[in-house]
N, CA, C and O atoms as CSV, one atom per row, in Angstrom:
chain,resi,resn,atom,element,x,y,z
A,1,UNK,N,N,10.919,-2.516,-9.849
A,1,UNK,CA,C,11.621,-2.983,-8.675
A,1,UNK,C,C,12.395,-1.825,-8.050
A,1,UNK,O,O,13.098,-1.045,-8.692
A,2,UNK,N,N,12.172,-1.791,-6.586
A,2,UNK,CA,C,12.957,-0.527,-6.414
A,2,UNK,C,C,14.077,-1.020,-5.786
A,2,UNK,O,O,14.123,-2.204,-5.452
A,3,UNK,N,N,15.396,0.087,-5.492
A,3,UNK,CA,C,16.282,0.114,-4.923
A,3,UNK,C,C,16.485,-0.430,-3.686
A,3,UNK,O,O,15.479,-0.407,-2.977
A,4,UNK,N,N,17.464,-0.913,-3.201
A,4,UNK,CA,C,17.516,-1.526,-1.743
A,4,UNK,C,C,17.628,0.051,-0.893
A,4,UNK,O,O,16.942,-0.043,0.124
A,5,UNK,N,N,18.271,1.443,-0.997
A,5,UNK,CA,C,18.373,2.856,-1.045
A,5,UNK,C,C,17.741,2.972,-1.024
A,5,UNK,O,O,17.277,2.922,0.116
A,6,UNK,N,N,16.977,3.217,-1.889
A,6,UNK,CA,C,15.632,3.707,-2.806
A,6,UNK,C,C,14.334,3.442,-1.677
A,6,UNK,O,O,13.533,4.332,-1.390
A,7,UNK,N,N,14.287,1.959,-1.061
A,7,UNK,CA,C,13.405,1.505,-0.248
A,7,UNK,C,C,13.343,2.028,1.103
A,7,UNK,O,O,12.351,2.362,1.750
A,8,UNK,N,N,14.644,2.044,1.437
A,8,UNK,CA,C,14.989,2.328,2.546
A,8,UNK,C,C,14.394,4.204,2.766
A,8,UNK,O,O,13.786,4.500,3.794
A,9,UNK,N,N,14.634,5.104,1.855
A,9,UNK,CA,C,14.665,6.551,1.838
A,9,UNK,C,C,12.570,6.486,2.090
A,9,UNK,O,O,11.920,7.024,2.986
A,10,UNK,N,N,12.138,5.756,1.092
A,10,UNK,CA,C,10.575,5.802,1.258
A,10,UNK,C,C,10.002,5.037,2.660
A,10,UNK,O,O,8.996,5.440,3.244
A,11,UNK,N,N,10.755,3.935,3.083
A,11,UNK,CA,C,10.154,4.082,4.531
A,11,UNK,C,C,10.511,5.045,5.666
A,11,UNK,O,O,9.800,5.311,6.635
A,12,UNK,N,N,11.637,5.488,5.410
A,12,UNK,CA,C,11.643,6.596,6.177
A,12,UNK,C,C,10.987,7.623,6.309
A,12,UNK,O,O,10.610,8.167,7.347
A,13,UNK,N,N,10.802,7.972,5.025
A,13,UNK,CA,C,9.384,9.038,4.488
A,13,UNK,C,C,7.851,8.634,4.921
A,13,UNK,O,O,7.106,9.538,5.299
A,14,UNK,N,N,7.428,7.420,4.872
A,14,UNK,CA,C,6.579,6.813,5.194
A,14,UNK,C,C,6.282,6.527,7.087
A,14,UNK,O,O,5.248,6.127,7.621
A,15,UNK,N,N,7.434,6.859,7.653
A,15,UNK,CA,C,7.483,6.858,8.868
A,15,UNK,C,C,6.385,7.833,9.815
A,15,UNK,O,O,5.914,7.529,10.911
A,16,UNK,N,N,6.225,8.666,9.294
A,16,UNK,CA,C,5.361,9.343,9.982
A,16,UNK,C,C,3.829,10.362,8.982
A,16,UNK,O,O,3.289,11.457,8.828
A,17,UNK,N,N,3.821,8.740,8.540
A,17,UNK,CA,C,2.303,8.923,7.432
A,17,UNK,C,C,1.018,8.292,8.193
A,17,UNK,O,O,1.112,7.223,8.797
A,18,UNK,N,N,0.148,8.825,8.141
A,18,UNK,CA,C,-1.239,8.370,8.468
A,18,UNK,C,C,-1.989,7.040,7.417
A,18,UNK,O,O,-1.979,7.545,6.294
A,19,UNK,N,N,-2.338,6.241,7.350
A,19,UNK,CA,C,-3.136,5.576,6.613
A,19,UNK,C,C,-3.733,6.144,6.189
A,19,UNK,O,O,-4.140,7.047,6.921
A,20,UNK,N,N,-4.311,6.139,4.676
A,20,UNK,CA,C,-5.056,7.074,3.912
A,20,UNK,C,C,-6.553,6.118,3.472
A,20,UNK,O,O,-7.694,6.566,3.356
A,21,UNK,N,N,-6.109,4.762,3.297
A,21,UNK,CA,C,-7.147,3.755,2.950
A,21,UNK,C,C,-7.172,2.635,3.883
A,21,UNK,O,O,-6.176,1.948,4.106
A,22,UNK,N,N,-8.602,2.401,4.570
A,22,UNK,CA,C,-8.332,1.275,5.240
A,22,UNK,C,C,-9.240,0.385,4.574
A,22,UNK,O,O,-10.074,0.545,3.683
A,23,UNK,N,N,-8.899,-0.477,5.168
A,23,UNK,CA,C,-9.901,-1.893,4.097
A,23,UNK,C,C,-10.833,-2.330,5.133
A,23,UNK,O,O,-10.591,-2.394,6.338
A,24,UNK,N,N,-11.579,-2.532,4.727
A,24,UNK,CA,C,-12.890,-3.158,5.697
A,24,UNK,C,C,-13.126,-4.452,5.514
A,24,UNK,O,O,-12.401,-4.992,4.679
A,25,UNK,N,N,-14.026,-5.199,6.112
A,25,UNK,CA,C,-14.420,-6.406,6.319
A,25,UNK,C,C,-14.923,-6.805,5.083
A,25,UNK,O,O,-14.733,-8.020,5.036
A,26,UNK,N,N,-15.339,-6.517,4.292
A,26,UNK,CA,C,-15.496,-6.878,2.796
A,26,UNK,C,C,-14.185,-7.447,1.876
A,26,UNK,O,O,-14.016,-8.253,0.962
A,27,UNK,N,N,-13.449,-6.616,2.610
A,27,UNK,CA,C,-11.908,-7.225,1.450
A,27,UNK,C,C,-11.398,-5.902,0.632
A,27,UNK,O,O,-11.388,-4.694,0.866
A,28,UNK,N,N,-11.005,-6.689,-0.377
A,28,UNK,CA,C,-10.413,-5.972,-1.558
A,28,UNK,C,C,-11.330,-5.700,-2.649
A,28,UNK,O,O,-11.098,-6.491,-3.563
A,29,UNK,N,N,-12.318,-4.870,-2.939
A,29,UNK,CA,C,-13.053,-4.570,-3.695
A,29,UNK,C,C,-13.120,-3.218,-4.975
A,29,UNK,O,O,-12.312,-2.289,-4.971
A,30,UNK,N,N,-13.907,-3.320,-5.696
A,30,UNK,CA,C,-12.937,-2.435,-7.128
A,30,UNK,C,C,-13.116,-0.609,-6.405
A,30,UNK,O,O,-12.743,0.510,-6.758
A,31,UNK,N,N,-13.744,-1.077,-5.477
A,31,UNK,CA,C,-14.747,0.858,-4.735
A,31,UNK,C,C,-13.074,0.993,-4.519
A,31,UNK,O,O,-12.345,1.594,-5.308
A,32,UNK,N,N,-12.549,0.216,-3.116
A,32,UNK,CA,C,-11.258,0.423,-2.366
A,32,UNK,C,C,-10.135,0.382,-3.159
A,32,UNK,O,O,-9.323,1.278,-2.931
A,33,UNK,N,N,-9.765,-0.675,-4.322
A,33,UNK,CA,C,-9.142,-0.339,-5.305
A,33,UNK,C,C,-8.953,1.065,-5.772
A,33,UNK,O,O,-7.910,1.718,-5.768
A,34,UNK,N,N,-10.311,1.466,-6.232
A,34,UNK,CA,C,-9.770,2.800,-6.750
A,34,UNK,C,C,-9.681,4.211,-5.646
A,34,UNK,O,O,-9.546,5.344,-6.108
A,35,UNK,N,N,-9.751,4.024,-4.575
A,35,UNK,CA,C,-9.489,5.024,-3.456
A,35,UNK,C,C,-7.968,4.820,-3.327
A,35,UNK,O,O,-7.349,5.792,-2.893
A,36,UNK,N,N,-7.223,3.645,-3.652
A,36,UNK,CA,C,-5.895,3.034,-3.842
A,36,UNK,C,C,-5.347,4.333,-4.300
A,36,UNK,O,O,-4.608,5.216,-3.866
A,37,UNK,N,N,-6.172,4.011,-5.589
A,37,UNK,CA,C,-5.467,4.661,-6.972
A,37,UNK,C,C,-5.430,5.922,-6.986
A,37,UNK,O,O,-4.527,6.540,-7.550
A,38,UNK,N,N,-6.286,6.411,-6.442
A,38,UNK,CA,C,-6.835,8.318,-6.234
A,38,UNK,C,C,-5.610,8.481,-4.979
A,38,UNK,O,O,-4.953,9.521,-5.018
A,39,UNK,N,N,-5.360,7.669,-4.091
A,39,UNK,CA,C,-4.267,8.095,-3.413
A,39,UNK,C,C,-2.762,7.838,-3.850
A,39,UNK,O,O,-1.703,8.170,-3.317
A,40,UNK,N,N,-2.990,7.266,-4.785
A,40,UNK,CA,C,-1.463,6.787,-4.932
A,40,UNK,C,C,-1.111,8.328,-5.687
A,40,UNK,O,O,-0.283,9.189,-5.392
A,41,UNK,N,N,-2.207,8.243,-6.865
A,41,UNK,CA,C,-2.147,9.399,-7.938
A,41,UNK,C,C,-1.775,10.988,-6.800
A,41,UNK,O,O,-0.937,11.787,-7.219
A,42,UNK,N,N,-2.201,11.152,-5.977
A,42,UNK,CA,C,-2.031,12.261,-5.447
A,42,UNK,C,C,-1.014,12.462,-4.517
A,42,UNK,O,O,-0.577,13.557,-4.165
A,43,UNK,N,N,-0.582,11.145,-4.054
A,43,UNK,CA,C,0.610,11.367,-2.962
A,43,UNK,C,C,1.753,10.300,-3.468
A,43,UNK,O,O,2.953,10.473,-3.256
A,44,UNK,N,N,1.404,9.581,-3.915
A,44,UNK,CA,C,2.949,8.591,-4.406
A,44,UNK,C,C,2.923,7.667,-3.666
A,44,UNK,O,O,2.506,6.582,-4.071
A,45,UNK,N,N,3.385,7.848,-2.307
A,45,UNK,CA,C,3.640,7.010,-1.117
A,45,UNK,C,C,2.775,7.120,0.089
A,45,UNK,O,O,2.906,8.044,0.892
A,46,UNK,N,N,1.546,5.805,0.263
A,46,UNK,CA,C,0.810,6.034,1.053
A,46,UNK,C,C,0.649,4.585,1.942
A,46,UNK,O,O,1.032,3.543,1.409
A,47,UNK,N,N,0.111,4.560,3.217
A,47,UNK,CA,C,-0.064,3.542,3.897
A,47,UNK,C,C,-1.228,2.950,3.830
A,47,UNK,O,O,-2.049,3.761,3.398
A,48,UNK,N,N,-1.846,1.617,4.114
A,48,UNK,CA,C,-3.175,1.373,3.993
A,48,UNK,C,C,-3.289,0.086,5.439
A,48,UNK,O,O,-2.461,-0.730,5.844
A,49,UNK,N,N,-4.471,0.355,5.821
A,49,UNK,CA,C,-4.642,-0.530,6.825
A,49,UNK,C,C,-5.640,-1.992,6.638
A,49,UNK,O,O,-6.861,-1.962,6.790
A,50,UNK,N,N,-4.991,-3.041,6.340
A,50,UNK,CA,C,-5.650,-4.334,5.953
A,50,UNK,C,C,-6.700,-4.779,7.159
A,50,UNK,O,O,-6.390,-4.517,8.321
A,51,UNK,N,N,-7.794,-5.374,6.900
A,51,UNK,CA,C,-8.690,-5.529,8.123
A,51,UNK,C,C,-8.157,-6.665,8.741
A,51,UNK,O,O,-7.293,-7.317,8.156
A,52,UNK,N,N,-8.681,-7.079,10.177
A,52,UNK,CA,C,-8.308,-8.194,11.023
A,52,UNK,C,C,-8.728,-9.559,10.178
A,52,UNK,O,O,-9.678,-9.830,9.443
A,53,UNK,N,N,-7.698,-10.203,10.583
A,53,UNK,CA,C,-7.887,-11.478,9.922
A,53,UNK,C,C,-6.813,-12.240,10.013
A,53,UNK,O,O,-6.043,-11.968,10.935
A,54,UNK,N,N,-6.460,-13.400,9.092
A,54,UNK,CA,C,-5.581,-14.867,9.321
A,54,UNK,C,C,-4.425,-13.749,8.583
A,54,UNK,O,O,-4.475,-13.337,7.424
A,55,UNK,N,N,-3.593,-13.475,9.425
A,55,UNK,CA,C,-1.797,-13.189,9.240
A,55,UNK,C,C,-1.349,-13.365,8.090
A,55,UNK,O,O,-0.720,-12.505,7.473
A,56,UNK,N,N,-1.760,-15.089,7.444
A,56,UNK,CA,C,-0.500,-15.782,6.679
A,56,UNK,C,C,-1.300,-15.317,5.190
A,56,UNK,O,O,-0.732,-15.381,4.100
A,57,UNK,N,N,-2.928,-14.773,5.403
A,57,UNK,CA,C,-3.221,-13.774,3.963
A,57,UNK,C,C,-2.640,-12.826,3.971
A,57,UNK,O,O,-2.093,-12.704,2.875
A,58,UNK,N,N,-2.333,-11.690,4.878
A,58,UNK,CA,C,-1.718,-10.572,4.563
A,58,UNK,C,C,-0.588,-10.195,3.174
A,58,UNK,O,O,-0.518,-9.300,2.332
A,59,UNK,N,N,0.081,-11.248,3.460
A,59,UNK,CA,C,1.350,-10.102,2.200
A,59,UNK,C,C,0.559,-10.872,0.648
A,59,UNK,O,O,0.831,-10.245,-0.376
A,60,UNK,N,N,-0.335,-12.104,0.454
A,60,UNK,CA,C,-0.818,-12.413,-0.775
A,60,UNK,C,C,-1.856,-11.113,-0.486
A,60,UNK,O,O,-1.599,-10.696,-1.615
A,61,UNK,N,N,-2.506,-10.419,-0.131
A,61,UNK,CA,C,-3.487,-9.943,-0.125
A,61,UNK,C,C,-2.744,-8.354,-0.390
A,61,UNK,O,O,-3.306,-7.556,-1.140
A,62,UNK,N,N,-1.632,-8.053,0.201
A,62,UNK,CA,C,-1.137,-7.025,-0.239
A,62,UNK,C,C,0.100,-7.115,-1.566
A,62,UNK,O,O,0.942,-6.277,-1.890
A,63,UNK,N,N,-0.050,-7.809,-1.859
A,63,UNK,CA,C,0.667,-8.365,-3.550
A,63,UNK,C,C,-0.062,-8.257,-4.639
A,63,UNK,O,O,0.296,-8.128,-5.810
A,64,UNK,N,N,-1.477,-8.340,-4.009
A,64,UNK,CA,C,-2.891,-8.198,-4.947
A,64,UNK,C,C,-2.890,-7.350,-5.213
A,64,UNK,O,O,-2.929,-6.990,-6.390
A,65,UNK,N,N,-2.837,-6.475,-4.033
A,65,UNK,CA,C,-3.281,-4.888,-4.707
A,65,UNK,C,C,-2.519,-4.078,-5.231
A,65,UNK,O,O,-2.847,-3.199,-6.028
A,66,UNK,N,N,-0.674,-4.473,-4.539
A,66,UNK,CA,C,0.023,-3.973,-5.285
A,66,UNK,C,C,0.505,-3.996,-6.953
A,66,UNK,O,O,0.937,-3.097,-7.675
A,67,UNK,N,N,0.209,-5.523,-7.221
A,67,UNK,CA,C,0.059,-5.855,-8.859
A,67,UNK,C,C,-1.192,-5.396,-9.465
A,67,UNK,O,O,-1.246,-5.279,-10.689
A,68,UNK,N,N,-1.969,-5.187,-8.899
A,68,UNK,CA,C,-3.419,-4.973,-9.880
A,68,UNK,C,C,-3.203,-3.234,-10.130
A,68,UNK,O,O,-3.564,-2.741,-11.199
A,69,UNK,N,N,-2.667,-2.492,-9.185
A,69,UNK,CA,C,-2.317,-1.130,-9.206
A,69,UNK,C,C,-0.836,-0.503,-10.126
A,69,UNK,O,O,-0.447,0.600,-10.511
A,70,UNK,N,N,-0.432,-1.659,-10.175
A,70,UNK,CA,C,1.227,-1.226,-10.756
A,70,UNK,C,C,2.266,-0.487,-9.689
A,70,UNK,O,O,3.240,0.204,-9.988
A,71,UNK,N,N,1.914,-0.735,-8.719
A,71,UNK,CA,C,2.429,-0.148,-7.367
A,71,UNK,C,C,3.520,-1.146,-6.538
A,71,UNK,O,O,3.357,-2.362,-6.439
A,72,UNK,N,N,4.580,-0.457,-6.003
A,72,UNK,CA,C,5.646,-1.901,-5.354
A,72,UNK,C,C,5.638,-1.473,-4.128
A,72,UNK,O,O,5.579,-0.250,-4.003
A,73,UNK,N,N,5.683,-2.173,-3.077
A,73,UNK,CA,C,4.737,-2.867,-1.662
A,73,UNK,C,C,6.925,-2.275,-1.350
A,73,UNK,O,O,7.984,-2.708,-1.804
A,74,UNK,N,N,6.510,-1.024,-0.260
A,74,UNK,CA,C,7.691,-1.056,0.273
A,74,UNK,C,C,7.703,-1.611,1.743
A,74,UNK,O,O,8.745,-1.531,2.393
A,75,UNK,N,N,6.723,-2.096,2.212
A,75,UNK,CA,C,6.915,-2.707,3.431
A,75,UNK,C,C,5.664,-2.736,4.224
A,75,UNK,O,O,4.696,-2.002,4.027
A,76,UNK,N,N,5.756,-3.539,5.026
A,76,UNK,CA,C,4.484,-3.985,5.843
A,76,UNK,C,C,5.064,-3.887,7.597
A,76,UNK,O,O,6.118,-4.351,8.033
A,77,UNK,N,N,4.362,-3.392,8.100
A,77,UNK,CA,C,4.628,-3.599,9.829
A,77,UNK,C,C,3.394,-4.414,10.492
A,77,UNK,O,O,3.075,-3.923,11.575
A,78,UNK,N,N,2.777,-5.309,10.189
A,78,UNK,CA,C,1.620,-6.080,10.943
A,78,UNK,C,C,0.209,-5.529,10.049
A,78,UNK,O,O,0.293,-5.730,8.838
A,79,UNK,N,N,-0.669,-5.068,10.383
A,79,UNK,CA,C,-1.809,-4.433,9.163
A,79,UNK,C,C,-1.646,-3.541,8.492
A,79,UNK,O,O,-2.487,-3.076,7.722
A,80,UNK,N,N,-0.331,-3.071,8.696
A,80,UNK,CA,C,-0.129,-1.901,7.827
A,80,UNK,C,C,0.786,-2.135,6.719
A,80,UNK,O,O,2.005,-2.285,6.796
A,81,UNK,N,N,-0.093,-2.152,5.468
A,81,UNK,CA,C,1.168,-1.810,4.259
A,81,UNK,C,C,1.128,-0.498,3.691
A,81,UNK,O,O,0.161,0.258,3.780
A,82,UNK,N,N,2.731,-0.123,2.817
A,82,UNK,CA,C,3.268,0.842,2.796
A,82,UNK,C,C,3.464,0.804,0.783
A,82,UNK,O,O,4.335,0.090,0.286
A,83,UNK,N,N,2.675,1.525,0.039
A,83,UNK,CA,C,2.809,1.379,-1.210
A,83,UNK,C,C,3.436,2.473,-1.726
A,83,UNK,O,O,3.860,3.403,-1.040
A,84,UNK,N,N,3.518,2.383,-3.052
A,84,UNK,CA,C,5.016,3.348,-3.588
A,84,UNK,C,C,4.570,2.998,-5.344
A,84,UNK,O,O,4.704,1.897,-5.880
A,85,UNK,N,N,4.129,4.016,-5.882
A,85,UNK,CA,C,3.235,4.494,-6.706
A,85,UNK,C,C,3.905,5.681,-7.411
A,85,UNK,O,O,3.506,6.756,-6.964
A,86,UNK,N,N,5.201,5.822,-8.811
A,86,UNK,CA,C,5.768,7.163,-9.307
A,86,UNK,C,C,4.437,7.749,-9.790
A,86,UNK,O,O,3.562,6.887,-9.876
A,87,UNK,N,N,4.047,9.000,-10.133
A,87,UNK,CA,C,3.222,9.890,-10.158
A,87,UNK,C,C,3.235,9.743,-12.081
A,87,UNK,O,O,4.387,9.521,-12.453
A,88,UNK,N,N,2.682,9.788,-12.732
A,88,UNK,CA,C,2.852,10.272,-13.915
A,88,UNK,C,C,2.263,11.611,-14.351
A,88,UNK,O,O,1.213,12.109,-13.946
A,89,UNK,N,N,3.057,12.075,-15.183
A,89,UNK,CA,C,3.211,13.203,-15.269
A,89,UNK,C,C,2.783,13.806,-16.664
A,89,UNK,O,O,2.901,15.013,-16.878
């Protein structure tokens, strides 16, 4: 769980990030999963762009990936979520 600080400092950081993974019309699949993971592993904090679709899936759909990854969901602006991934070392 991160910091209410803590959250706040990574969207700011996240403010002027590019999407690194976008999701396609297929969904959530184990290929895009692990492009997740190869980005999380290399940058920590990355954005991903959810495909068009019904709104009220979005944050279950980005809860998915954030639990299946071990990753905590610092925020969403409309298709875009914002994940937060410590690096191990």
């Amino acid at each position: 769980m991160l910091s209410t600080n803590f959250r706040r400092e990574l969207k700011a950081k996240a403010h002027s990030l590019k999407p690194v993974v976008i999701i396609g019309q297929r969904g959530v699949t184990d290929s895009v999963l692990a492009s997740i993971t190869e980005a999380l592993d290399a940058h920590e904090l990355i954005k991903i762009r959810l495909p068009v679709g019904d709104r009220q899936e979005q944050p279950a759909q980005i809860e998915h990936i954030a639990s299946s990854l071990g990753a905590d969901v610092v925020g969403s602006i409309g298709r875009i979520a914002i994940l937060y991934r410590k690096a191990i070392k």
